[in-house]
KEVEX-720268 format. One record per residue (C-alpha): x, y, z; residue in one letter; residue number from 0. Coordinates in Angstrom, 3 decimals, always signed. Layout:
residues N
REC     east    north       up resn resi
REC        X        Y        Z    A  NUM
...
This chain:
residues 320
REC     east    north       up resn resi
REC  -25.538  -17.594  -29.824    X    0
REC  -25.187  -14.372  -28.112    X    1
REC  -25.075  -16.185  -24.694    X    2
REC  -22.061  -18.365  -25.400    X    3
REC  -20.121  -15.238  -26.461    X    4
REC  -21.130  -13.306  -23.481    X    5
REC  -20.089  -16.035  -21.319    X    6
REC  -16.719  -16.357  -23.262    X    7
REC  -15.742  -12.806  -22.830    X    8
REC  -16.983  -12.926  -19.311    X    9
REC  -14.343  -15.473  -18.419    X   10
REC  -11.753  -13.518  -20.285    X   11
REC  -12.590  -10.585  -18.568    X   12
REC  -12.425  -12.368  -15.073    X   13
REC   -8.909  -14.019  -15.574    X   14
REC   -7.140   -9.952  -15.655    X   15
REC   -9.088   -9.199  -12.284    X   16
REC   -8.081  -12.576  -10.500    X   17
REC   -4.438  -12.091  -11.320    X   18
REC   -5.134   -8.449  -10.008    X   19
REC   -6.954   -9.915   -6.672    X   20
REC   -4.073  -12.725   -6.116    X   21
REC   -1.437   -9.444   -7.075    X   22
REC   -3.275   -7.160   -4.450    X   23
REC   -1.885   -9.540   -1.366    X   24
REC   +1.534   -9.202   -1.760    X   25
REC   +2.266   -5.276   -1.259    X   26
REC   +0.400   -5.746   +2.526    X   27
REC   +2.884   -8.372   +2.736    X   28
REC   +5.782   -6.410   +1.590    X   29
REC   +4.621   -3.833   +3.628    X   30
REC   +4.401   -5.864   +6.959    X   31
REC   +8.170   -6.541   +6.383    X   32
REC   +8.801   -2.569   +5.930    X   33
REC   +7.431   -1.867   +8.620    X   34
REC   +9.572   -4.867  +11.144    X   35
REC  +12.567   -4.324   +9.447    X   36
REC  +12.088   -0.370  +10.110    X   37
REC  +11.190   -0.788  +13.530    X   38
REC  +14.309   -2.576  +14.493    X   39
REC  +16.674   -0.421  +12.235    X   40
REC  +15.507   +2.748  +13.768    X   41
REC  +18.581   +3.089  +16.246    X   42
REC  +20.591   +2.735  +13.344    X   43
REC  +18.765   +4.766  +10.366    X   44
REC  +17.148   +8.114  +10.960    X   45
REC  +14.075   +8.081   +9.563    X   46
REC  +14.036  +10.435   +6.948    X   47
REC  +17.063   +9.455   +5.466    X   48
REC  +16.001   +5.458   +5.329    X   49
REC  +13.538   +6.311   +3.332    X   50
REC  +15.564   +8.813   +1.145    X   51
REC  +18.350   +5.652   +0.778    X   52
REC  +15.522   +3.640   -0.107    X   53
REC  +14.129   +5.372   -3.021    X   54
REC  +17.685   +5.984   -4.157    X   55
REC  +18.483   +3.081   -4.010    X   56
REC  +15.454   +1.448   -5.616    X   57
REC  +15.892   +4.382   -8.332    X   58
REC  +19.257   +3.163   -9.188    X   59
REC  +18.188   -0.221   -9.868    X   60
REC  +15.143   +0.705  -11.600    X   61
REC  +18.024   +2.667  -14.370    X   62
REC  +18.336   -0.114  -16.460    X   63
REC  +14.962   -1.015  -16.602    X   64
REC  +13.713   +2.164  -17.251    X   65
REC  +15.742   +4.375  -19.808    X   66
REC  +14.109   +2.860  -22.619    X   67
REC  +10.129   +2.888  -21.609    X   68
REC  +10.699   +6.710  -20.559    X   69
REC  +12.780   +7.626  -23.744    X   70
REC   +9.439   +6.172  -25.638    X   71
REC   +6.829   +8.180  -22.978    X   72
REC   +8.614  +10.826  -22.991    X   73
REC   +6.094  +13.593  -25.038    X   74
REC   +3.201  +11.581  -22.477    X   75
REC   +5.503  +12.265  -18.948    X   76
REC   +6.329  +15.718  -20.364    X   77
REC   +2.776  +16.834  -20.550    X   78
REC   +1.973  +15.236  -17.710    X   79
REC   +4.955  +16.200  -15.191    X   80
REC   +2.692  +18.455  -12.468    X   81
REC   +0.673  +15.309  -12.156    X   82
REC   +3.354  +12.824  -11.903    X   83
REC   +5.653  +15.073   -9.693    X   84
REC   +2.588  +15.470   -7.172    X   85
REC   +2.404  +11.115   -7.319    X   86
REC   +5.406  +11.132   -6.466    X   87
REC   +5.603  +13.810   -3.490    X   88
REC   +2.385  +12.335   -1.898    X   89
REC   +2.876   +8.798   -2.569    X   90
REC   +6.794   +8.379   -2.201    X   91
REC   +8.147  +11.351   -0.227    X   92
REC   +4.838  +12.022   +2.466    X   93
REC   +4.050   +8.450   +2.916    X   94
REC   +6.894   +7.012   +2.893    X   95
REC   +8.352   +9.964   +5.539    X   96
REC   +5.891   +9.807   +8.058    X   97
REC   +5.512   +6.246   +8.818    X   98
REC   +9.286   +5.963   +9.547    X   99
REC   +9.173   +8.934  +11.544    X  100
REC   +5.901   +7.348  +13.124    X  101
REC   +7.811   +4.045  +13.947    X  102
REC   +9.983   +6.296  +16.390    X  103
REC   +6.958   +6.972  +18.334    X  104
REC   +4.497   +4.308  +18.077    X  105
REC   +4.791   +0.298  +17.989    X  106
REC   +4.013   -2.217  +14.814    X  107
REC   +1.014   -2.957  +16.087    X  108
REC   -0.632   +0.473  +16.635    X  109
REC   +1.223   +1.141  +13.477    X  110
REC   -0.854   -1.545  +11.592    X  111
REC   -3.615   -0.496  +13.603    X  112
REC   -3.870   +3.152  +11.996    X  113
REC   -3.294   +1.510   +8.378    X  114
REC   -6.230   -0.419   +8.699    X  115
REC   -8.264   +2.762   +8.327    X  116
REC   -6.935   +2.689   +4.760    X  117
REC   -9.778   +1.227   +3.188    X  118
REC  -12.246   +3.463   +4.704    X  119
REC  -10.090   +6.708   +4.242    X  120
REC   -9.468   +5.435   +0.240    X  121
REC  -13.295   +5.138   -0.019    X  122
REC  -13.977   +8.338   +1.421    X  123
REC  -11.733  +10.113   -0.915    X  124
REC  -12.827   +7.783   -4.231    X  125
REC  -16.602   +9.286   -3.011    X  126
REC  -15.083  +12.781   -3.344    X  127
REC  -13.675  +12.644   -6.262    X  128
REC  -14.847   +9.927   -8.219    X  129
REC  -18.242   +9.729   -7.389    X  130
REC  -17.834   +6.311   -6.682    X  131
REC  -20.892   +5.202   -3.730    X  132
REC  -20.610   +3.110   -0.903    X  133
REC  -23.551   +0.306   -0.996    X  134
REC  -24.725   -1.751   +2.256    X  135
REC  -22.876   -4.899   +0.880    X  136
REC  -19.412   -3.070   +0.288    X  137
REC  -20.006   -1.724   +3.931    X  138
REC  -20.433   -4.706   +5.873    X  139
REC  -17.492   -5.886   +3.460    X  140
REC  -15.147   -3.061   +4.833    X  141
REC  -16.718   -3.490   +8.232    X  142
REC  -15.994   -7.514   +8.884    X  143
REC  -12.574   -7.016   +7.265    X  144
REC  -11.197   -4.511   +9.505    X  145
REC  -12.686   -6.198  +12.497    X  146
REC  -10.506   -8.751  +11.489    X  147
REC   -7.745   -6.883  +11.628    X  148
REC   -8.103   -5.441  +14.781    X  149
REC   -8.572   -9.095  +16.294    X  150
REC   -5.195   -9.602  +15.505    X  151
REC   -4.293   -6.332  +16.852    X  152
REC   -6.134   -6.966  +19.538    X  153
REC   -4.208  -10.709  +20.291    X  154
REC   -8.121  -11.813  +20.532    X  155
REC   -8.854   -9.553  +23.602    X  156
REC  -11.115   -7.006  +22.091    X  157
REC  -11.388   -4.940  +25.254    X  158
REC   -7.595   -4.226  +24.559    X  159
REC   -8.240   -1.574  +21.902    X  160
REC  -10.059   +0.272  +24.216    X  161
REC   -6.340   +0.387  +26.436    X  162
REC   -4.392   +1.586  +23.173    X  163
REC   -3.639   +5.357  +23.170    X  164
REC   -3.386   +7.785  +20.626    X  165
REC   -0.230   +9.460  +20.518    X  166
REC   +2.349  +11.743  +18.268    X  167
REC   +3.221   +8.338  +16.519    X  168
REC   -0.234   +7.137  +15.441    X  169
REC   -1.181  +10.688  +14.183    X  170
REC   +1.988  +10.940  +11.857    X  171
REC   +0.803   +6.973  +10.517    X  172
REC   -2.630   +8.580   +9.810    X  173
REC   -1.281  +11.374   +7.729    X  174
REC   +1.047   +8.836   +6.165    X  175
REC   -2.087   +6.513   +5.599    X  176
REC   -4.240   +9.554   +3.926    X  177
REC   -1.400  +10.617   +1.566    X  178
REC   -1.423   +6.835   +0.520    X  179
REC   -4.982   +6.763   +0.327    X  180
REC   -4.984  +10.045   -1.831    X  181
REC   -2.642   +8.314   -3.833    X  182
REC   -4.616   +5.237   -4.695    X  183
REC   -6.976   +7.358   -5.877    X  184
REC   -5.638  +10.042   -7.956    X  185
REC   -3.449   +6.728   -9.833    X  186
REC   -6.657   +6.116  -11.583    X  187
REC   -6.159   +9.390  -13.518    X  188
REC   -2.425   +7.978  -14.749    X  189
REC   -1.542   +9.378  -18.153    X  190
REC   -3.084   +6.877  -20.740    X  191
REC   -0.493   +4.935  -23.005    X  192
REC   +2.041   +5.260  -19.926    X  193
REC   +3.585   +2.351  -18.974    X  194
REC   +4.167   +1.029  -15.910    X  195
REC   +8.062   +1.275  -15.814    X  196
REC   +7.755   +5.015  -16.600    X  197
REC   +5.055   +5.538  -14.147    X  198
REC   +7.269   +4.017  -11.412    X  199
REC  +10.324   +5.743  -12.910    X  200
REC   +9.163   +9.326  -13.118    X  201
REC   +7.475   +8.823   -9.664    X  202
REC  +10.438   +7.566   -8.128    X  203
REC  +13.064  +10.486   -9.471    X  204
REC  +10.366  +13.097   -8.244    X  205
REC  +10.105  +11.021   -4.976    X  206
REC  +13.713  +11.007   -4.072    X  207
REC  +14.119  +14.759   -5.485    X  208
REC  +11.295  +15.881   -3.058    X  209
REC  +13.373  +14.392   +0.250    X  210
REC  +16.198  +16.257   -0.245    X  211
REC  +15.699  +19.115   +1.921    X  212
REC  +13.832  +17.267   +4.390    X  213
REC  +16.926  +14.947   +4.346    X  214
REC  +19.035  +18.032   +4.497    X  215
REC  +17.196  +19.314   +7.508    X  216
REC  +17.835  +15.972   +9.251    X  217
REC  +21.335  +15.836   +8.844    X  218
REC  +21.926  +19.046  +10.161    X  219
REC  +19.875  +18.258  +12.970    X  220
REC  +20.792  +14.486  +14.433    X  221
REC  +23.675  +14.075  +11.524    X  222
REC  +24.639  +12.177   +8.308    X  223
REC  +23.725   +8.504   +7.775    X  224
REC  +26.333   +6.349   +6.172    X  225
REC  +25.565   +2.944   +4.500    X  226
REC  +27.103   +0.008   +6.174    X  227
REC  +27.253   -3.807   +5.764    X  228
REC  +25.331   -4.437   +8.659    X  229
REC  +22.569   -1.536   +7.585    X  230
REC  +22.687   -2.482   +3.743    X  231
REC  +20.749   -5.696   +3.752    X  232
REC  +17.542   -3.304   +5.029    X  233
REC  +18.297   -0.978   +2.853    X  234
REC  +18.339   -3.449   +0.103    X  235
REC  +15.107   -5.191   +1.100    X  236
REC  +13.049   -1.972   +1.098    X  237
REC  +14.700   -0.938   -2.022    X  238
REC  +13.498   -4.218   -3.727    X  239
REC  +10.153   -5.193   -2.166    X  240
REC   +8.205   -2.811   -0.303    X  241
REC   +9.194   -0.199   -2.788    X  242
REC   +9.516   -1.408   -6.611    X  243
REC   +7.237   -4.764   -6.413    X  244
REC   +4.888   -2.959   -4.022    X  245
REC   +4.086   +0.111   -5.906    X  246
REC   +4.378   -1.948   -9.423    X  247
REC   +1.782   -4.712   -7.804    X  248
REC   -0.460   -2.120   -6.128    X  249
REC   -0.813   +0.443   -9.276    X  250
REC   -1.357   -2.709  -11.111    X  251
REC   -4.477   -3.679   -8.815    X  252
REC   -5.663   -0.375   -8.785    X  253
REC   -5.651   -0.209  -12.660    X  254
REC   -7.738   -3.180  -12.791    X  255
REC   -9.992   -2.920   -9.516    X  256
REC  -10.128   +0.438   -8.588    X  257
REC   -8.974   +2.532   -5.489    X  258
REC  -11.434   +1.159   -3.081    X  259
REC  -11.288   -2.635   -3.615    X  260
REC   -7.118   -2.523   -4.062    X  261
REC   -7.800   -0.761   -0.324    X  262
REC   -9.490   -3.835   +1.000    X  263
REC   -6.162   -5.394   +1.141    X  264
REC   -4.313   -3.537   +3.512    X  265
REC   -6.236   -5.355   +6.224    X  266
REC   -4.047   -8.332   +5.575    X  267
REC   -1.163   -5.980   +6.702    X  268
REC   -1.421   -6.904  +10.623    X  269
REC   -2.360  -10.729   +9.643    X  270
REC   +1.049  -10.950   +7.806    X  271
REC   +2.634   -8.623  +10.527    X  272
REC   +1.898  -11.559  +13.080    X  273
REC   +3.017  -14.349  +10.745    X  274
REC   +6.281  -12.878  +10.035    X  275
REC   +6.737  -11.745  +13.699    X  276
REC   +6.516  -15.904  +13.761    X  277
REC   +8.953  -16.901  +11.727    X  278
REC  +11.584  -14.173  +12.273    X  279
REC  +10.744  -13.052  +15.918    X  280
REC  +10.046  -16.537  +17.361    X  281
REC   +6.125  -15.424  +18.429    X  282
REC   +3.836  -17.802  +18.562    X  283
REC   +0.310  -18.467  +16.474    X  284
REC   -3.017  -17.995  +18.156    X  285
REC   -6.628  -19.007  +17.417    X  286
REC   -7.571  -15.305  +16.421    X  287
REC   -4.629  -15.921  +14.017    X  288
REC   -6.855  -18.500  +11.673    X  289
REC  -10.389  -16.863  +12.615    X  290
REC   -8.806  -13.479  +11.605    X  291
REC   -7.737  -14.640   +7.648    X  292
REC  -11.377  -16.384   +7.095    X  293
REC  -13.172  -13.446   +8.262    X  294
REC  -11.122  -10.876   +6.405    X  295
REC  -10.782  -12.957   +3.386    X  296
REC  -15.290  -12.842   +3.958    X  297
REC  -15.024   -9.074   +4.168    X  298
REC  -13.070   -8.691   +1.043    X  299
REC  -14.833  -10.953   -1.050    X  300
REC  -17.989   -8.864   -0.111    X  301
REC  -16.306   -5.609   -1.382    X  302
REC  -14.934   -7.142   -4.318    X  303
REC  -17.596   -9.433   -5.668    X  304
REC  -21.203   -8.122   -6.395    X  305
REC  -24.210  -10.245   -7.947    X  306
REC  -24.308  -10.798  -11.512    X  307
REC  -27.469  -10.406  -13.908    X  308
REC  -27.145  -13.717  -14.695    X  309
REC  -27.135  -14.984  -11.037    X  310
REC  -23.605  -16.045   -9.413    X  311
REC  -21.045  -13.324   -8.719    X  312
REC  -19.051  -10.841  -10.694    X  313
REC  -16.394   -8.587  -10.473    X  314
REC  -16.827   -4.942   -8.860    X  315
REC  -14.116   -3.561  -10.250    X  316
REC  -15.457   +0.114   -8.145    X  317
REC  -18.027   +0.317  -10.333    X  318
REC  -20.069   +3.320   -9.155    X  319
């Protein structure tokens, strides 16, 4: 008797984490289109104030949505404000701030480059501070994953990578990359009972509060930016999905897997860099494009599957 139930709550448990696994892809691929879009709107945008606009704008249409859940988490976000107000300097203001600074400096592709690091970086800091341990089968996981990546960076020539250089523009990504990393992380320790509108609502409002003199700075410096027709479209895409389905999607994954296995996934960022750059750009599909997906969609499954007592595969979930 006590096999059947196990079985049955095995299964129930396992449907929450697939929806979190098939949930993890699409902030990479939200992301990939942040990070085209900003590339071609920075003659247009300054950098700082895109993302300022961004979040503002994204906070305005998160309003609706989000009076009521606060109004109800209210005594939870009150006790709680240091450690929302630092979620929402590291992992709105910082992150968001130096990869569109980066993007003046650096291309897409070194851009994705750098993020691919993520994984490693968000391990390093769940090992810190969460104890959490890195076993051989996560490691070759993490390993074949981002060497998929970088085949696709590399447009199949690995010897290329060795030709990339390391500039102003790839250091700012990497800080942007750590204060994501940090991020993932230190969502784990989210108030309990909070839900996800007033996360992303109370993270938001700090985010946006914490650009203003940065975006102050700016506009004294290279002047005021001015919404547009032709600059509002951007503006309303990175509003919508980088920002408010990415961070709802990617705190959701993280709730259910864990820092470290929601990290696996941003080595599908340069994969969906290239297919976009297809469809939008005109470029053309390669054979590292294919071999790329199957051998980070291998590495992944590694980090995110482990063997089960009862033989088969089951969820890691970051278990330490």
């Amino acid at each position: 008797m006590a096999e059947p139930v196990r079985a049955e709550r095995t299964r129930q448990a396992s449907v929450p984490a697939l929806a979190a696994y098939l949930v993890a892809v699409l902030p990479p691929l939200f992301w990939s289109g942040n990070f085209l879009v900003a590339r071609l709107m920075r003659g247009e945008i300054p950098p700082i104030q895109m993302s300022f606009w961004r979040w503002l704008l994204a906070l305005a249409i998160l309003l609706p949505f989000i009076v009521a859940p606060v109004r109800r988490d209210w005594s939870r976000i009150r006790s709680q404000l240091a450690f929302l107000a630092l979620l929402g300097a590291i992992g709105v203001t910082a992150f968001n701030c130096f990869v569109y600074v980066a993007l003046h400096y650096t291309t897409v592709v070194n851009a994705a480059l750098v993020n691919s690091l993520l994984p490693v970086v968000t391990i390093a800091i769940a090992r810190v501070l969460l104890g959490q341990l890195v076993t051989p089968r996560r490691a070759l996981g993490i390993l074949m994953s981002l060497a998929g990546a970088a085949l696709v960076i590399a447009r199949g020539d690995p010897s290329a990578l060795a030709r990339l250089t390391i500039g102003r523009g790839e250091v700012l990504v990497f800080a942007g990359m750590s204060f994501w990393a940090l991020y993932t992380v230190l969502i784990r320790w989210r108030p309990p009972g909070l839900k996800p509108l007033s996360l992303l609502g109370s993270t938001t409002a700090f985010g946006v509060l914490f650009h203003l003199p940065f975006m102050l700075f700016e506009v004294n410096t290279v002047g005021a930016f001015v919404p547009t027709s032709s600059t509002l479209p951007a503006l309303i895409y990175f509003a919508i999905f980088p920002s408010i389905l990415a961070y709802i999607f990617w705190n959701r994954s993280v709730a259910v897997l864990g820092p470290a296995t929601t990290g696996m996934f941003m080595h599908f960022l340069p994969l969906f860099s290239a297919g976009l750059a297809s469809v939008f750009l005109g470029e053309t599909l390669a054979w590292y494009h294919p071999v790329a997906f199957v051998v980070i969609v291998a590495g992944v499954t590694l980090v995110t599957t482990q063997a089960s007592p009862l033989g088969g595969t089951a969820t890691s979930g970051d278990r330490k």
